[in-house]
C-alpha positions as CSV (number, residue, x, y, z in Angstrom):
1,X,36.3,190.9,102.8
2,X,38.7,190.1,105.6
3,X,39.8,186.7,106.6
4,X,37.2,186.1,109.5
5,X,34.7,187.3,106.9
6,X,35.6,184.8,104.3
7,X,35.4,182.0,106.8
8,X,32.4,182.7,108.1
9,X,30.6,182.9,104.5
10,X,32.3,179.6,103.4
11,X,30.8,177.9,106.5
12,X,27.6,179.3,105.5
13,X,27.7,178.0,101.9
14,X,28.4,174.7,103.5
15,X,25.7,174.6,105.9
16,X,23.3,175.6,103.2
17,X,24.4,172.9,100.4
18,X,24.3,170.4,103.8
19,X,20.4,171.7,104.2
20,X,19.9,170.8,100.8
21,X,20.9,167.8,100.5
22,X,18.0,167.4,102.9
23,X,19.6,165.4,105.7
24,X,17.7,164.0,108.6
25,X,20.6,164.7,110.5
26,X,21.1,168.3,112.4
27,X,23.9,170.2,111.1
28,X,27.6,169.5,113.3
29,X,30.4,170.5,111.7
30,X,34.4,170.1,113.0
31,X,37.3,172.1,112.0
32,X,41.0,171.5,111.7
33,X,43.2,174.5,110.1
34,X,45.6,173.2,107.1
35,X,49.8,173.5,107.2
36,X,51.8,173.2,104.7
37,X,55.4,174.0,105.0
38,X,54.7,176.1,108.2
39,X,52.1,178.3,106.6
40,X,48.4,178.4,106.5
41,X,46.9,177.2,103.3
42,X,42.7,176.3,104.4
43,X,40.6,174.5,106.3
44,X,38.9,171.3,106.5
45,X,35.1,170.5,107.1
46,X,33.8,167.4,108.5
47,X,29.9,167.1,109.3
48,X,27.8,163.9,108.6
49,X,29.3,161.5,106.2
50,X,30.9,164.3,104.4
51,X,34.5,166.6,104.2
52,X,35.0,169.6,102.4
53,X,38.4,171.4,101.9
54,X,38.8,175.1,101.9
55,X,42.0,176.0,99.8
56,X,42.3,179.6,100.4
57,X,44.9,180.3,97.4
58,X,43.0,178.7,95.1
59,X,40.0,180.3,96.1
60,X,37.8,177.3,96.0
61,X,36.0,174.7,98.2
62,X,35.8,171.1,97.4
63,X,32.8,168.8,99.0
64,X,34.0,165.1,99.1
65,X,31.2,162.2,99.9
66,X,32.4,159.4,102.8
67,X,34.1,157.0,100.2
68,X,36.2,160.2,99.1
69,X,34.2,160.8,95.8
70,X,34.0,164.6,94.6
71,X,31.2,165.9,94.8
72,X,31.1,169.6,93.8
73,X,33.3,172.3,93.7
74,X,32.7,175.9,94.3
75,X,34.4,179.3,93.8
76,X,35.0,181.0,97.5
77,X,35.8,184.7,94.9
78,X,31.8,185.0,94.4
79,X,30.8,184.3,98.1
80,X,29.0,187.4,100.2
81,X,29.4,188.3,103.3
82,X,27.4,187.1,105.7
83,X,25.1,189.0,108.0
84,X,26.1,189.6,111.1
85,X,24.3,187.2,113.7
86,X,24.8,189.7,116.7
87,X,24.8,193.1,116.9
88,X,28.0,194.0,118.5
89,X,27.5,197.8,118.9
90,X,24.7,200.7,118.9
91,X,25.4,203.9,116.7
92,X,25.8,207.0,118.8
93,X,22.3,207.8,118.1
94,X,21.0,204.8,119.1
95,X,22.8,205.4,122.8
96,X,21.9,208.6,123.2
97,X,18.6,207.9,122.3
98,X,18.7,204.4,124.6
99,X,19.9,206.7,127.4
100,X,17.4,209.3,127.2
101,X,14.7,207.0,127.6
102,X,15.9,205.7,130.6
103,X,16.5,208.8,132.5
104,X,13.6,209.8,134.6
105,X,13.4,213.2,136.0
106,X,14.2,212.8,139.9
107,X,13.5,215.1,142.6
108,X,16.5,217.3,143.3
109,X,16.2,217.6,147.4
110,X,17.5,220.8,148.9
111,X,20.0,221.3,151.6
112,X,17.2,221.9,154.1
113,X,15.5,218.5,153.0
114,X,18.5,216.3,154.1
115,X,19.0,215.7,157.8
116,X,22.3,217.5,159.4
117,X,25.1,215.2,160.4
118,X,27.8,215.8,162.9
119,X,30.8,215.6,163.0
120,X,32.3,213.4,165.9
């Protein structure tokens, strides 16, 4: 899985554990990337009264409660990738296929059809 592609299915597992906590609030999550010693080690997660911290070396996610209490902690190795939301391209098929149905046979006009022009 590729870096994107982790991110995205970490942010998924969060949303999910936030939809099961059952929260009357809607779902808004902020992101800051983490530094330290001029390279990139995670991410941190803030949405409702929660954080989580994404440490990418250690492969793990940790979901801290507003008065900083811990409270779970989950492996980022067993995480799937996510389906794809939008579909960013068409197989070849598909194209070819799209295209033929929206060509419609046209009347080829003959050189006798078309009025003559002059030249001035």
């Amino acid at each position: 899985m590729t870096n994107s592609q982790r991110l995205a299915a970490v942010r998924e597992h969060l949303r999910a554990w936030y939809d099961r906590q059952a929260n009357a609030q809607p779902w808004e999550a902020t992101e800051s990337i983490l530094v330290r010693e001029g390279f990139y080690c995670g991410r941190t997660f803030r949405f409702a009264d929660h954080r989580a911290v994404w440490f990418v070396e250690e492969e793990e996610v940790k979901i801290y409660a507003a008065d900083g209490s811990l409270l779970e902690v989950f492996s980022t190795e067993n995480l799937t990738e996510p389906a794809p939301s939008v579909k960013l391209f068409q197989s070849d098929a598909e194209e070819e296929s799209a295209a033929a149905d929206e060509v419609a046979e046209t009347p080829r006009e003959t050189v006798d059809d078309q009025p003559s022009r002059r030249a001035a």
